[in-house]
C-alpha positions as CSV (number, residue, x, y, z in Angstrom):
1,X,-1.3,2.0,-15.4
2,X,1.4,-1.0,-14.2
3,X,1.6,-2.3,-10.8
4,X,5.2,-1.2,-11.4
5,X,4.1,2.5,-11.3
6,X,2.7,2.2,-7.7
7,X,4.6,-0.6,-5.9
8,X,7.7,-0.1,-3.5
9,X,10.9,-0.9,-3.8
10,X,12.9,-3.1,-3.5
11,X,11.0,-5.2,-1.2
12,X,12.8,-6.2,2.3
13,X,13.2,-9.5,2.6
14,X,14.7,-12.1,5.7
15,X,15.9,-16.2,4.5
16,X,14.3,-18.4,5.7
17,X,14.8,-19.5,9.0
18,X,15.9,-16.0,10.0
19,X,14.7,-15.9,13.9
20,X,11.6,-14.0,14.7
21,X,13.6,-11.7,17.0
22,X,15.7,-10.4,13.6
23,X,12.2,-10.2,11.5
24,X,11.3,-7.3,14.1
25,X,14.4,-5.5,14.0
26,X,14.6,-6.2,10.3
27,X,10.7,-3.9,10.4
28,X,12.1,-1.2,12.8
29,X,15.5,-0.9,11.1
30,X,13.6,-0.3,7.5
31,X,10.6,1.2,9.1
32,X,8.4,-1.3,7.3
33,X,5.0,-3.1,8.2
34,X,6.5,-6.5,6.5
35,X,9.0,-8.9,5.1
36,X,9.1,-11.3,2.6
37,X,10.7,-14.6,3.3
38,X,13.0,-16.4,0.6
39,X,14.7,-19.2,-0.1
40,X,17.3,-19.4,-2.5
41,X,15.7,-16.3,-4.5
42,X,11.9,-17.9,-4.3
43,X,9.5,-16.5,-2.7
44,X,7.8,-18.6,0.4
45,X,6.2,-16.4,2.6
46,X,5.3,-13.2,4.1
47,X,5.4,-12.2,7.9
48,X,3.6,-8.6,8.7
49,X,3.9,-6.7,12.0
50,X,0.2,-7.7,12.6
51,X,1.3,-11.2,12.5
52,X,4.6,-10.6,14.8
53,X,1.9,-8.9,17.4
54,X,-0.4,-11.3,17.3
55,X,0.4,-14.7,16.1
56,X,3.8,-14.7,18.3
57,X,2.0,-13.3,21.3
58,X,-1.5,-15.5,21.2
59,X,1.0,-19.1,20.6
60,X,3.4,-18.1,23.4
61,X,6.6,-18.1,21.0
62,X,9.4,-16.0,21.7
63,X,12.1,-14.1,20.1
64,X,14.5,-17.2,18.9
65,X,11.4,-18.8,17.1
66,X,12.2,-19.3,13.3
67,X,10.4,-17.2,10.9
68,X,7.9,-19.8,9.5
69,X,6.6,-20.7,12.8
70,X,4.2,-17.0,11.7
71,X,4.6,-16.4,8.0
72,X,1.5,-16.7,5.5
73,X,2.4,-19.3,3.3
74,X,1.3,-19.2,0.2
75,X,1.6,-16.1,-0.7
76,X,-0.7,-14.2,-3.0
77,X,0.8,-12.1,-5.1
78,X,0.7,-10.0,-8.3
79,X,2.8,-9.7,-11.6
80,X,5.1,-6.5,-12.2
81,X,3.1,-6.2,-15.4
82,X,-0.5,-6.6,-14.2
83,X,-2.9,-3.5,-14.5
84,X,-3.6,-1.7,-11.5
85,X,-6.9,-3.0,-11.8
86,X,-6.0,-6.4,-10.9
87,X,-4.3,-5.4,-8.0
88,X,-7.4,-3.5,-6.5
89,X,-9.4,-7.0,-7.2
90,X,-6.8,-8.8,-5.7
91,X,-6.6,-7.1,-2.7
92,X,-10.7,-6.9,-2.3
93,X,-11.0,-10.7,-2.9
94,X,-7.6,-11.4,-0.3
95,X,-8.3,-9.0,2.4
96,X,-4.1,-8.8,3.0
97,X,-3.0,-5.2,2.6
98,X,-0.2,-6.0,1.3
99,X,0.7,-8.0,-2.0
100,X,4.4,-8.7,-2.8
101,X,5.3,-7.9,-7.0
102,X,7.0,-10.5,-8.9
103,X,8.6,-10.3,-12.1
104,X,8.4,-14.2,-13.0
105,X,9.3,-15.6,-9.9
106,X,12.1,-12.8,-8.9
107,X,10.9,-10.6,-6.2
108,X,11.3,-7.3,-7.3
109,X,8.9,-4.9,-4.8
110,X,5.7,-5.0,-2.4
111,X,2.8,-3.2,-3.0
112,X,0.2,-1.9,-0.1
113,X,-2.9,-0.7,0.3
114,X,-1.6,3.1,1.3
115,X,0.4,2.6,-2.4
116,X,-3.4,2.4,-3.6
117,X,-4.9,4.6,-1.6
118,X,-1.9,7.6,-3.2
119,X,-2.9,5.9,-6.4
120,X,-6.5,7.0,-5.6
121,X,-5.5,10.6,-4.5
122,X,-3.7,11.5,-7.3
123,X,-6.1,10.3,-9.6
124,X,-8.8,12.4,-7.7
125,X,-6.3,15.5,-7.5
126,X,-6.2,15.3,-11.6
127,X,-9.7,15.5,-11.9
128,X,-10.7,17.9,-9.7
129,X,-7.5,20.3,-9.9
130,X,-9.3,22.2,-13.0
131,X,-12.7,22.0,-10.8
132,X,-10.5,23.5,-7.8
133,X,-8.7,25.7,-9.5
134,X,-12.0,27.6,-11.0
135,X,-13.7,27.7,-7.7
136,X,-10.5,29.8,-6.1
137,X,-10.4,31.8,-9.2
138,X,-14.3,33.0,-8.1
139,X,-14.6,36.4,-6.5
140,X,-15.7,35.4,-2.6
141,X,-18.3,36.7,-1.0
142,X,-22.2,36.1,-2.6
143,X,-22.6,36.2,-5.9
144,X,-23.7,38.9,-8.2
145,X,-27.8,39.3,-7.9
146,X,-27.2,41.0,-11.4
147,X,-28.3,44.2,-12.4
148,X,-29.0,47.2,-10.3
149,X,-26.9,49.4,-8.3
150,X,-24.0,48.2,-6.4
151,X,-25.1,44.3,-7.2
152,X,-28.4,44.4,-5.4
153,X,-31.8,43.8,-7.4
154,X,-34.0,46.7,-8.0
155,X,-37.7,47.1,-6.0
């Protein structure tokens, strides 16, 4: 499976030096825990809510502070066509939970860790559907102590 197959889309971006105050309403207005920031289609950073909570709050900045004064620069990403395998090792050997997609160098979606974790579910809901689907089909109650009358064993 692709990166592609999991990621979201299309990833909300800011330019740079888009004011710190816009990068929040830019989160509330797409209900989203990040934004990219770009500059003349490149990526150069990324700015979470964590960082807008506790970067801008622990340096004193305010509102009309520019974007880069809190992004992550650089950026680790991963490759529209990468394996979903190499996003699960990027994101154990990062620690970010979330990993913009490129396509080359174009931005083209953002993938997070709840992306994964659905990833996860559904592959767990395709193996054990079958194994779910035979226990409901099972008569409830104790099962059958075999022969004898009315399913009890004889004396």
């Amino acid at each position: 499976m692709r990166v592609s197959e999991s990621m979201s889309r299309p990833a909300v971006s800011v330019p740079a030096g888009t004011l710190l105050g816009q990068v929040a309403r830019r989160m509330a207005e797409y209900d989203v825990g990040s934004v990219l920031v770009t500059e003349g289609g490149t990526l150069r950073g990324i700015v979470t809510d964590r960082d807008l909570a506790v970067r801008v709050l622990a340096r004193g900045l305010d509102a009309d502070e520019r974007v880069e004064a809190v992004m992550t620069s650089p950026v680790v990403t991963v490759n529209v066509t990468d394996d979903i395998h190499v996003a699960y090792r990027t994101f154990r050997r990062s620690g970010f939970r979330r990993l913009p997609v490129l396509d080359g160098r174009r931005v083209v979606g953002v993938l997070t860790v709840d992306d994964m974790l659905m990833d996860v579910f559904m592959r767990l809901a395709d193996l054990l559907g079958p194994v779910a689907w035979s226990v409901l089909e099972e008569p409830s109650g104790p099962p059958s102590a075999g022969p004898g009358p009315r399913g009890t064993r004889g004396t």
